[in-house]
N, C-alpha and C positions, 0 to 999 in steps of 0.2 A: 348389606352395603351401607356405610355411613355415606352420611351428606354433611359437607362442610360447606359453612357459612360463606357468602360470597367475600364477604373483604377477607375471610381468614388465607381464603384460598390465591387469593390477590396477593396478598402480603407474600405470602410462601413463593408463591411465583416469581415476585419476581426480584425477590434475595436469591432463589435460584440463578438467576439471569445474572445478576451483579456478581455471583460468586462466580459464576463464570467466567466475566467479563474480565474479570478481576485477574482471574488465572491467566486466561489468552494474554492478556494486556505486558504480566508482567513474567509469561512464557516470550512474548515477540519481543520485547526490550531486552532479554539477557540473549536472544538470538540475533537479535542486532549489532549488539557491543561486542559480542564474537567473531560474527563472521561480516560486518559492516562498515568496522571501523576502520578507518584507512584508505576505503576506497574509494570514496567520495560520491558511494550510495544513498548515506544517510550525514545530515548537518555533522562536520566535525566539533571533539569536546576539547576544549583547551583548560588544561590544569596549568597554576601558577600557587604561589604562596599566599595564603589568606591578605588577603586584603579588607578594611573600612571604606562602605562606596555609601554616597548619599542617593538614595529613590525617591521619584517622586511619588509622593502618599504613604499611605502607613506599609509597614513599622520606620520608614524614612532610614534609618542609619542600618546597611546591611554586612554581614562579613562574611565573604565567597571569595572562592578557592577557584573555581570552573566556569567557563564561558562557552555556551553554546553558540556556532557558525550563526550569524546571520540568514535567515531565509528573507525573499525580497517578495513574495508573495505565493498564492497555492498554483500549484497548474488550473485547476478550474477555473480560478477570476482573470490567470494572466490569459487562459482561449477566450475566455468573456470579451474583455476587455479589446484583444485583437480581431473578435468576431464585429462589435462594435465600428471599429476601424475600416471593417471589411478586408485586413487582412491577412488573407487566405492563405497565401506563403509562406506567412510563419507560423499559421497558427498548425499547414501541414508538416514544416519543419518540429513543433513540438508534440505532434504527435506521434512522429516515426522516432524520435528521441526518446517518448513513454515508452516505448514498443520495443525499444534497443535497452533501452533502463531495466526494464522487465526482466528479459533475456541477459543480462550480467547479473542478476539477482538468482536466475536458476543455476548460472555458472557455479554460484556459490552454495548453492543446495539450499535455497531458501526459495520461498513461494507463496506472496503475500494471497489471499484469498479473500480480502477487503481492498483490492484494486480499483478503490473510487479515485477521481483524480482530485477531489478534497484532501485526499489524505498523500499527496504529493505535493512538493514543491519545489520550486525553482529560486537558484543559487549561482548567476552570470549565465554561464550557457547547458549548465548539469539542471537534472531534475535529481530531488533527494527523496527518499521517505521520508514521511511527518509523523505517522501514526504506524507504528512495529506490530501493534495487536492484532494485526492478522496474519501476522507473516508463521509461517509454520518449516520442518526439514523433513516433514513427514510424508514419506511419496503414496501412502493409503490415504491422508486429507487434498494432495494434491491432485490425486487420480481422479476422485470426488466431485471436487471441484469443475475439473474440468469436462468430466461427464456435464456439467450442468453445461460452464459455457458454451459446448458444442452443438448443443441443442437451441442457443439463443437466437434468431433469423437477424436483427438486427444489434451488433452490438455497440455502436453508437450511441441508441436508443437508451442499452443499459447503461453506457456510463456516464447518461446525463447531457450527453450532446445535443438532443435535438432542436434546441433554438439555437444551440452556436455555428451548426451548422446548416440552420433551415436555407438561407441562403448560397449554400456552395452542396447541392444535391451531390455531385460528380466527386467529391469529397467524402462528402459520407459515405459512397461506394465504396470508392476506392480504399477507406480506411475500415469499412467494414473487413474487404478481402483482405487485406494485409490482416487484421485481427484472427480472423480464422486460420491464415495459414501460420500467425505463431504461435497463437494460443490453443494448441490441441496436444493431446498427448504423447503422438510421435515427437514433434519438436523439442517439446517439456523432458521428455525423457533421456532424447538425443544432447541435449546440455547437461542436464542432471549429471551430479556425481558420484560414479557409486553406488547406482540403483541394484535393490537386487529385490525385488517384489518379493521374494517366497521367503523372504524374514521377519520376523515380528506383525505379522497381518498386511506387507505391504511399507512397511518404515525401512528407509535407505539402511545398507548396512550397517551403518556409526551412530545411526538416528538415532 
């Protein structure tokens, strides 16, 4: 049995991890521009004819062709910010919006499995994806996946809520249950399109 040196084995590591990262990153952006575009799931892309724009700082003088939608902040700072306020009605209006966001996203056979709500953001009254790297059409990574969430007791906790909603207990309930009854695999499947688990190890028929 060889032994390798601790930094050699670091290093290997975690270029492993980057290659990876690397692939998911730019597997969920060509699954986005496919099945995202139009819906006003994720920031719309506006193409025009090259244009000379001044930036402020370097390289200052730029030539673009594409304008990415405006995002007006993430979901996580705009509940911050409303939990802050104390509130609570809107910040349970944007919740059940994530939750309904979710659910048009499996309509479309896609199923982010990095559903932090950092990686969400909000656009007037839509929430959009910010971050495609997780999103997969794969219904053996989705099934996976959701083996895990079902098992989580609270999942407010996991997505990061629990100072926003230390305050409104009866909230966190409440958004807990509604979490479990969408995020599980009867529902997941019942949207889905296409399923046909006995192909490919589990990948939708097209997948």
């Amino acid at each position: 049995m060889a032994v390798l040196p601790k930094s050699l084995w670091f290093t290997t590591h975690i270029a492993q991890v980057l290659r990876t990262y690397r692939y998911h990153d730019r597997r969920g952006e060509r699954l986005a521009r496919a099945h995202l575009t139009g819906t006003g799931l994720a920031p719309e892309r506006i193409t025009f004819p090259p244009a000379t724009v001044l930036v402020g700082g370097w390289p200052g003088w730029l030539t673009v062709g594409e304008a990415t939608e405006r995002v007006e902040d993430t979901l996580e700072n705009r509940l911050a910010i409303l939990a802050k306020e104390r509130d609570f009605d809107s910040i349970r209006f944007w919740l059940n919006l994530f939750l309904e966001t979710r659910q048009a996203g499996w309509k479309k056979g896609l199923f982010s499995v990095d559903a932090h709500l950092k990686n969400f953001g909000i656009i007037e009254d839509r929430i959009v994806l910010l971050d495609s790297g997780g999103l997969t059409d794969r219904w053996n990574h989705v099934a996976a996946r959701l083996e895990i969430e079902e098992n989580v007791p609270e999942p407010h906790v996991q997505l990061g809520l629990s100072d926003i909603l230390s305050e409104a207990p009866q909230l966190a309930r409440e958004f807990n249950e509604r979490w479990k009854a969408t995020v599980n695999r009867d529902n997941v499947q019942e949207l889905w399109p296409a399923v046909d688990i006995r192909l490919n190890g589990g990948n939708r028929g097209r997948g």
